[in-house]
C-alpha positions in Angstrom: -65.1 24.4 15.2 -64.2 22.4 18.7 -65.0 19.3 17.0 -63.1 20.4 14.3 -59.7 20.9 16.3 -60.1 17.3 18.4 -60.3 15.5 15.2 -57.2 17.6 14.4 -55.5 17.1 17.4 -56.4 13.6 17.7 -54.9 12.9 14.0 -51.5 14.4 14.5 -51.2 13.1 17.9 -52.1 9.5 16.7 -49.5 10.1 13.7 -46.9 11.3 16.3 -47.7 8.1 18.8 -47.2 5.8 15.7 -44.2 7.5 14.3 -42.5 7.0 17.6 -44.0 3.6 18.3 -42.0 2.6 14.9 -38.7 4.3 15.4 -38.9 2.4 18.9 -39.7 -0.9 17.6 -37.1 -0.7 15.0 -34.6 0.4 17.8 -35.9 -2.6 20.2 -35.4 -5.0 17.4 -31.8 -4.4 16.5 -31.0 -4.0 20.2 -32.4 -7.6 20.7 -30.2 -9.0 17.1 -27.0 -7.4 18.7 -27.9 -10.3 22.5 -25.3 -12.7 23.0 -28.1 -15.1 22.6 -28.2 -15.0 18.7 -24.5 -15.5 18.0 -24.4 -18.8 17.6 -27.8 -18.8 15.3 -25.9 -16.4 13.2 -22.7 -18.5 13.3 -24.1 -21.7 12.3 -25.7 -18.9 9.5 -22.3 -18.3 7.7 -20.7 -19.5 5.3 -17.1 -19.4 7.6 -15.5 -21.5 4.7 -16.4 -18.5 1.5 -15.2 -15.9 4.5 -11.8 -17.7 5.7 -11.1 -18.8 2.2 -8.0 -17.1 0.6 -7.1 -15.7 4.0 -3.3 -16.1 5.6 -5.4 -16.3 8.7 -7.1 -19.4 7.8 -4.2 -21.1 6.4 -2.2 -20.2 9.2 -4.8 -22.1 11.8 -5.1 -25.0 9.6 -1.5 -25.4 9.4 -1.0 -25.3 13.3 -3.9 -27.4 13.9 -2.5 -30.3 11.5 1.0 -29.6 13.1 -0.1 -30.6 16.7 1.6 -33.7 17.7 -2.1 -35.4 19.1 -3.7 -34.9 15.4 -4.6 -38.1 14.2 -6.1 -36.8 10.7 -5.7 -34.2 8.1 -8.4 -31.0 8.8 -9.4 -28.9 6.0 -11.2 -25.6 5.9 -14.5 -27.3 5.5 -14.1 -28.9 8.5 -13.1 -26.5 10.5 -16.3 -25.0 9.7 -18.4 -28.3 10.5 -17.0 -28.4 13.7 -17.5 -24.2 14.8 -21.2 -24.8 13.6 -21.8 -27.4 16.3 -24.3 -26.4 18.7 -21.5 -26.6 21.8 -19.1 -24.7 20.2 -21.2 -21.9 18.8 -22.7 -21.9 22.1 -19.3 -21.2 23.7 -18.6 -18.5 21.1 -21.9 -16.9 22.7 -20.4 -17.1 26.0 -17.2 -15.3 24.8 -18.9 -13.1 23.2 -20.8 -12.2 25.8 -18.2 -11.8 28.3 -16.6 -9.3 25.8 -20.0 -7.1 25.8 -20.0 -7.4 29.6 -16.9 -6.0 29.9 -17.0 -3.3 27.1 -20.6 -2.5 30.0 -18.2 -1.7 32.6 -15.9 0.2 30.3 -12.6 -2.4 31.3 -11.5 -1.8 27.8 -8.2 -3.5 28.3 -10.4 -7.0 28.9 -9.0 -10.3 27.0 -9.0 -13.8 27.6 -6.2 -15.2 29.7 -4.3 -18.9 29.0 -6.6 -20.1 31.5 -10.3 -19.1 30.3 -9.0 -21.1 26.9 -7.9 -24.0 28.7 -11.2 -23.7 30.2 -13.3 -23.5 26.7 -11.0 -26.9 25.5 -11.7 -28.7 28.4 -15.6 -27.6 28.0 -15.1 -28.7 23.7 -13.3 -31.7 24.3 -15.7 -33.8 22.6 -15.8 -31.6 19.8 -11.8 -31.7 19.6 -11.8 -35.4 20.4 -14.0 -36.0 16.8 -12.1 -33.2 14.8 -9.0 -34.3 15.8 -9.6 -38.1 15.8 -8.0 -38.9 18.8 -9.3 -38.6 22.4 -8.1 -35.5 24.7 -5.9 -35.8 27.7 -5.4 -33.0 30.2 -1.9 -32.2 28.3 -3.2 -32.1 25.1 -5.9 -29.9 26.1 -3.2 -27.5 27.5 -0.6 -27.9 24.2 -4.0 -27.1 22.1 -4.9 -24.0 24.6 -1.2 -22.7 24.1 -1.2 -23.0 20.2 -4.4 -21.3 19.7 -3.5 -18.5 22.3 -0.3 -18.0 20.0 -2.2 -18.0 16.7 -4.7 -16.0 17.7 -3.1 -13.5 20.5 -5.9 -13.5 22.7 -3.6 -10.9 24.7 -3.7 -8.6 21.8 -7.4 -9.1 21.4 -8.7 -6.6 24.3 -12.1 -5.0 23.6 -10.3 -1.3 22.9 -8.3 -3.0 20.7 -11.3 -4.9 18.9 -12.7 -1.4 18.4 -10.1 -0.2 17.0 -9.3 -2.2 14.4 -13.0 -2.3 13.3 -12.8 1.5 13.2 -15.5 2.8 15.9 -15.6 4.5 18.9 -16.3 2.6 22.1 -19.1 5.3 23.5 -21.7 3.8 20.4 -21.0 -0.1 21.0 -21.2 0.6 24.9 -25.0 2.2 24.3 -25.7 -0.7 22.1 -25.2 -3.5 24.3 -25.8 -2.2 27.5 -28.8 -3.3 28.8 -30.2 -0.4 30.8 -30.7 1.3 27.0 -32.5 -2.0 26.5 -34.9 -1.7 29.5 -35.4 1.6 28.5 -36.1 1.3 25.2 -38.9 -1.5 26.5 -40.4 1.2 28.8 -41.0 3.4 26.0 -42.3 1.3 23.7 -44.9 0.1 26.9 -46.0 3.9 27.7 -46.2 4.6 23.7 -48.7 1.3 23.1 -50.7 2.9 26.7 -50.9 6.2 25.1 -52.3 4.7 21.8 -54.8 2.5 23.5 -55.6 5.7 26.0 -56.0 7.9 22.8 -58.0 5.8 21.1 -60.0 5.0 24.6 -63.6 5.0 23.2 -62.8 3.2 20.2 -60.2 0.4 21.1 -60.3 -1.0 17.9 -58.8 2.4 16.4 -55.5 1.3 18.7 -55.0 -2.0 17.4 -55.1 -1.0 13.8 -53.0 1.8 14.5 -50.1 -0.4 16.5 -50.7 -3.0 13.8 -50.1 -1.1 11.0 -47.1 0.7 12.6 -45.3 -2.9 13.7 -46.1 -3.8 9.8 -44.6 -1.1 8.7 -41.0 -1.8 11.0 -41.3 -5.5 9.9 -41.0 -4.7 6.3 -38.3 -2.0 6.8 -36.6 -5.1 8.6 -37.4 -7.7 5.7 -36.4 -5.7 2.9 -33.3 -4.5 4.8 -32.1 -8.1 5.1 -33.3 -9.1 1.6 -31.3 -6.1 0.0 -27.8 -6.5 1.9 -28.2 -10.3 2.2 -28.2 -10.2 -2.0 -25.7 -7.2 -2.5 -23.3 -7.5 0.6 -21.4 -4.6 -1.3 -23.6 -2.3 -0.4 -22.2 -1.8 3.1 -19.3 0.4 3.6 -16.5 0.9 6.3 -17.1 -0.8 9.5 -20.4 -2.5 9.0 -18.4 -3.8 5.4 -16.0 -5.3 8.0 -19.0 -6.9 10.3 -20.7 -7.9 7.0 -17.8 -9.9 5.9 -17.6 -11.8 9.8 -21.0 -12.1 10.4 -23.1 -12.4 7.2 -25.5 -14.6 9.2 -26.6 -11.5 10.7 -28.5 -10.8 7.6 -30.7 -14.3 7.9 -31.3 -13.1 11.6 -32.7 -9.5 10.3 -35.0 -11.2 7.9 -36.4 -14.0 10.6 -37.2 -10.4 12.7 -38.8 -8.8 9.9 -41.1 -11.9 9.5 -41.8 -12.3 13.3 -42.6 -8.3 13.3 -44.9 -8.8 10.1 -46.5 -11.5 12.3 -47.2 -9.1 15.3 -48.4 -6.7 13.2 -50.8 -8.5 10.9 -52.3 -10.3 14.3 -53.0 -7.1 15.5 -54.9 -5.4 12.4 -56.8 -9.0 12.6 -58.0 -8.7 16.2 -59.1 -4.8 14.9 -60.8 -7.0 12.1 -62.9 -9.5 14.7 -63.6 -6.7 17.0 -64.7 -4.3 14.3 -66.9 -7.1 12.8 -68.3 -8.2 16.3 -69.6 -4.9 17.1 -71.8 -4.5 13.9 
């Protein structure tokens, strides 16, 4: 009857430690796709073109772009979007981006970037402007360009409360989100679930490798078909992650490569249970 209750015990607790093992790894994963890190893997991932097309917006930059008195050729839409898929100028999105979850960290909601922090991203572009506009950069023109995109764009306007705003959530979720003690924590948990599996399954190891293999499967699937299914029908999202969708559809590609990498984990684990399993007979 004691035996009877351990093997009880054992299987609800090692169903328990696996259930919370895959809620955490699902949680750790889109934690990490939310880093400043991946924006400019998931920039160089959308079609910016498809989103901007039909837009006043678009139009609107285009116009003031070919209006500066420096431009030396004619930019279209397309290559707009050759030259914010470059590798220095997605990488400088990153940066902004980043400074923009930073500051949403330490709740100064009213954060924007100033004249000079633009001037500051030109002068760090100029050889990206100097090819799209055909014509090399002074320190003026870098300035004149700063100006016009500050006044297209309102950077002033564009303060992390009002960024939440208009996408239509609260600040208290995002803040969680990107902070990075939730991160660390998360990392923690997932460390002292994988001990208690292993601790659990202490006389047969092999038992904890299966289990944390199968479970890690499990969330890379969940991750795989999630990016397969709203990368296919976008319309499927609603409200503000219809909004995100629509500016970041790269984020998709990103949620597939994790699904893959997570399949990966898991798969190398249920093999090692395979090798050790066969080694002991």
């Amino acid at each position: 009857m004691i035996s009877m209750r351990k093997r009880i015990a054992y299987r609800v607790l090692s169903v328990l430690l696996c259930i919370i093992l895959f809620i955490l790894t699902c949680l750790f994963s889109a934690l990490l796709l939310l880093r400043a890190d991946f924006v400019p893997m998931i920039i160089r991932d959308i079609d910016i073109a498809e989103a901007l097309e039909d837009t006043e917006l678009a139009y609107y930059v285009i116009n003031q772009l070919n209006a500066l008195p420096f431009n030396d050729t004619e930019v279209d839409l397309s290559e707009l979007q050759e030259f914010l898929k470059t590798e220095a100028v997605s990488n400088e999105i990153g940066n902004v981006f980043r400074l923009y979850t930073r500051a949403l960290g330490t709740n100064d909601l009213e954060f924007h970037l100033t004249t000079d922090n633009i001037i500051d991203i030109v002068q760090n572009l100029e050889p990206e402007f100097n090819d799209l506009f055909n014509h090399r950069m002074t320190e003026a023109d870098n300035i004149i360009l700063a100006r016009t995109l500050d006044d297209v764009l309102d950077f002033e306007g564009l303060t992390v409360s009002g960024i939440m705003y208009d996408v239509g959530i609260d600040t208290i979720v995002p803040r969680l989100l990107f902070s990075p003690y939730v991160m660390f924590g998360v990392i923690i948990l997932i460390m002292l679930t994988l001990c208690s599996i292993f601790l659990l399954n202490l006389k047969t190891i092999p038992n904890a490798f299966l289990q944390s293999g199968i479970t890690v499967t499990l969330s890379g699937f969940v991750y795989l078909i999630t990016g397969v299914i709203f990368s296919t029908y976008p319309d499927l999202l609603s409200g503000p992650l219809h909004t995100l969708s629509g500016l970041v559809g790269g984020m998709m590609h990103l949620v597939i490569r994790t699904g893959i990498v997570l399949l990966a984990v898991g798969v190398i684990s249920i093999v090692v249970w395979l090798f050790i399993r066969n080694r002991n007979k």
